[in-house]
C-alpha positions in Angstrom: 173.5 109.7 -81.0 174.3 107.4 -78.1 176.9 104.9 -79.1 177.5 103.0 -75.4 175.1 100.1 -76.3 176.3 100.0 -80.0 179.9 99.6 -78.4 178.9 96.9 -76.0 177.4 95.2 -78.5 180.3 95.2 -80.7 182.9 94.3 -78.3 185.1 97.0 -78.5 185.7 100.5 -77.2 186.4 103.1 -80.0 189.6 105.3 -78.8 188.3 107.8 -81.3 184.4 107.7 -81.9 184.6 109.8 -84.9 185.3 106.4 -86.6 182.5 105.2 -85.8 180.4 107.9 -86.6 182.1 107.6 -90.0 181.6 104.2 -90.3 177.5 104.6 -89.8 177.4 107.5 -92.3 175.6 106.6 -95.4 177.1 108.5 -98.7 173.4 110.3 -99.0 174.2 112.1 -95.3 177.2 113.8 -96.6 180.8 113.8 -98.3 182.5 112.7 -95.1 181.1 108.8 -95.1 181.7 105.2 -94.9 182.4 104.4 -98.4 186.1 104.5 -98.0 186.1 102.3 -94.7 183.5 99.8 -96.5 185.8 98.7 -99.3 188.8 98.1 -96.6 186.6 96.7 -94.3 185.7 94.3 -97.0 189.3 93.2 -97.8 189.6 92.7 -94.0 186.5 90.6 -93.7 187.5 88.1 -96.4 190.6 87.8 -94.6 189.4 87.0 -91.6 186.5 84.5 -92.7 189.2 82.9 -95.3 191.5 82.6 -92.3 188.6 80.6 -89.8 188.0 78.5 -92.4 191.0 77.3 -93.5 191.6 76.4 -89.8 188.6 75.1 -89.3 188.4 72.5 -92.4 192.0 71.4 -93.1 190.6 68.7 -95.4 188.5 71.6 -97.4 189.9 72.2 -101.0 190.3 75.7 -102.3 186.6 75.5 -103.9 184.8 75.0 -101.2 186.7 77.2 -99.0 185.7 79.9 -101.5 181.9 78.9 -101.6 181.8 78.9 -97.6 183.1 82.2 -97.1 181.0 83.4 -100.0 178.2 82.2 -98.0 179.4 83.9 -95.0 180.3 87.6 -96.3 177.1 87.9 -98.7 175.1 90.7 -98.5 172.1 88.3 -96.7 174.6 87.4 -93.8 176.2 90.6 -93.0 172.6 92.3 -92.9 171.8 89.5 -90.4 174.6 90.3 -87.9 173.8 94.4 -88.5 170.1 93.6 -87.3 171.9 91.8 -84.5 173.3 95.0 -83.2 170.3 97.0 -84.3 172.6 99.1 -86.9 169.6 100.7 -88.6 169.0 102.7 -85.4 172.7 103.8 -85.5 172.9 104.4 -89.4 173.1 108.3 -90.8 171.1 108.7 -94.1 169.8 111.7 -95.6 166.4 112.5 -95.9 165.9 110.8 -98.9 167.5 107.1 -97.9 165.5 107.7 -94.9 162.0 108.1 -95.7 162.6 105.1 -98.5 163.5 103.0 -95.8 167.5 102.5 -96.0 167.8 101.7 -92.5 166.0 98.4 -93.1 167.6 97.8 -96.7 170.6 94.7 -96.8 172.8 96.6 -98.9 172.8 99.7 -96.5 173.4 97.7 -93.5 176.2 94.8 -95.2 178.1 97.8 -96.1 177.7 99.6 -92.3 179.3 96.2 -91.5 181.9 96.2 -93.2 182.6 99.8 -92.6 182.8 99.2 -88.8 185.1 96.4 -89.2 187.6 99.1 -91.3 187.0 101.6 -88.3 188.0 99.0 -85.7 190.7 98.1 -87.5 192.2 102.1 -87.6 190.9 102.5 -84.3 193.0 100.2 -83.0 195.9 101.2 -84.4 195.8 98.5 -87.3 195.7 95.7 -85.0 194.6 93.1 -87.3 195.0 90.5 -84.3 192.2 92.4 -82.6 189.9 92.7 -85.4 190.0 89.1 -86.3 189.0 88.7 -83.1 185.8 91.2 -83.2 184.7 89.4 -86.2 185.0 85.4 -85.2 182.9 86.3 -82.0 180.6 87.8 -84.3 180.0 85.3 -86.7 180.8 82.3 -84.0 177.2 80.5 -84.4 177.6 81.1 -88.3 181.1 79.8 -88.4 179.8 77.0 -86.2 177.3 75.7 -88.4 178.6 75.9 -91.7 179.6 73.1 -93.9 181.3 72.3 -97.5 178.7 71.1 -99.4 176.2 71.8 -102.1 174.3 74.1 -100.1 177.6 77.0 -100.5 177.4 77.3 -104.4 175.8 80.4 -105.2 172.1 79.6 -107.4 173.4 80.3 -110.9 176.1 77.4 -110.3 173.6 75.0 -108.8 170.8 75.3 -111.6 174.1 75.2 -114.0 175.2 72.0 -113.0 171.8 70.6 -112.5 170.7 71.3 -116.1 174.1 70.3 -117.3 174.2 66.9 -115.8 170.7 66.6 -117.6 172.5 67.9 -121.0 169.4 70.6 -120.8 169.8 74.0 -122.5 171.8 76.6 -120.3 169.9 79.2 -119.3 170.3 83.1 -120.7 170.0 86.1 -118.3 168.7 89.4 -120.1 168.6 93.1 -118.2 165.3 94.2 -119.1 164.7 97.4 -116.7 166.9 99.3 -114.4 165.2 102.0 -112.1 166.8 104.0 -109.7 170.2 106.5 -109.5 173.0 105.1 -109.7 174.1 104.4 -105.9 170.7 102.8 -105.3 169.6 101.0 -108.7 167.4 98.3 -109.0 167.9 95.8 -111.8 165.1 93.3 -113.0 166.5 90.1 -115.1 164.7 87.9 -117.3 165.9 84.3 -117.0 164.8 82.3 -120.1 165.3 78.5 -120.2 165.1 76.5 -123.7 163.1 73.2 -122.5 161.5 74.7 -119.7 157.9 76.5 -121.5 158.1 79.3 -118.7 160.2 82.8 -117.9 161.1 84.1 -114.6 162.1 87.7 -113.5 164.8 88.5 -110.6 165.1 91.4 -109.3 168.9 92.9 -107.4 170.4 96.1 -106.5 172.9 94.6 -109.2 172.4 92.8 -112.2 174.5 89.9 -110.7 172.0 89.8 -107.7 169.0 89.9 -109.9 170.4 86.8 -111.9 170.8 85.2 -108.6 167.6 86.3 -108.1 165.7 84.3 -110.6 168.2 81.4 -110.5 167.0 80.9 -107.7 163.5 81.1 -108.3 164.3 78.2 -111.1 165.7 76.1 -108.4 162.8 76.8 -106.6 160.3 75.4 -109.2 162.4 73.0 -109.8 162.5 71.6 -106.4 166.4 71.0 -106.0 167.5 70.7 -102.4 169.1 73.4 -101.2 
């Protein structure tokens, strides 16, 4: 596996590469993978987005602080920088992750993200200084454009507050169908909404994304600006 152009990319120079072999290691390729460094790498991320944007908007309140980074550490935008570095070409996945496409899957690469950033961070000798720094030149155009505003609350809030400031029925979220084992299930949701004469169906690799899922879909009827 060459990882010279995967380094390059990144902006640092593992010490130890075994980190980053761990950190690309999908839990199907064996017992020594990144599942450990994803949930550090997490905590580090929030950290380091939380810290950008409370320099970055002074005048922010605490809510929308939370909604921005929310925006910024979702599944969607951390699979958007792993395509930027071509992680699915990296990514080690057994046989069966592979030929069901897990290299292209959002969940497999948000977590490789977040992994990596855990293996810089032990890599470089817990040099949190250094890591922030890895992950503002990262998300430097995203951190750029974002803004407080609607546009940062998550679906289910918007459609909430929409039907609420209507005094409409709010709406109920039922799991009807989960497929899958358990470290790759996919839930299907059925959003029902009292005035509205119509269901929708969302579909996640959680139940929380699938009710995002057809909140969304909702909004999207609907025709609230996003």
């Amino acid at each position: 596996m060459k990882l010279e152009q995967l380094q390059k990319q990144l902006g640092y120079q593992f010490e130890n590469i075994d980190n980053l072999k761990q950190a690309l290691t999908h839990r199907s390729a064996g017992a020594k993978n990144n599942e450990r460094l994803e949930f550090l790498g997490d905590s580090i991320l929030n950290f380091a987005i939380g810290y950008a944007l409370y320099n970055k908007f002074p005048q922010s309140q605490e809510g929308e602080l939370s909604r921005m980074r929310a925006t910024l550490v979702r599944e969607k935008t951390l699979a958007i920088i792993a395509r930027k570095f071509n992680l699915g070409e990296y990514l080690k996945l057994g046989s069966g992750e592979l030929k069901s496409g897990g290299a292209r899957r959002d969940s497999i690469l948000s977590d490789c993200v977040e992994a990596i950033i855990a293996a810089i961070f032990l890599d470089s000798e817990k040099n949190m200084d250094k890591v922030v720094e890895r992950v503002w030149d990262w998300y430097s155009a995203l951190l750029d454009e974002i803004s407080p505003g609607d546009a940062q609350k998550d679906p289910k809030t918007r459609l909430q507050e929409y039907l609420q400031g209507r005094k409409l029925s709010l709406p109920s979220y039922e799991v009807f169908d989960i497929k899958g084992q358990a470290h790759n299930q996919t839930f299907k949701v059925l959003c029902k909404i009292q005035n509205l004469d119509q269901e929708f169906i969302g579909t996640g690799t959680s139940r929380r994304k699938a009710e995002q899922n057809a909140a969304n879909q909702v909004i999207e009827m609907l025709k609230l600006k996003k």
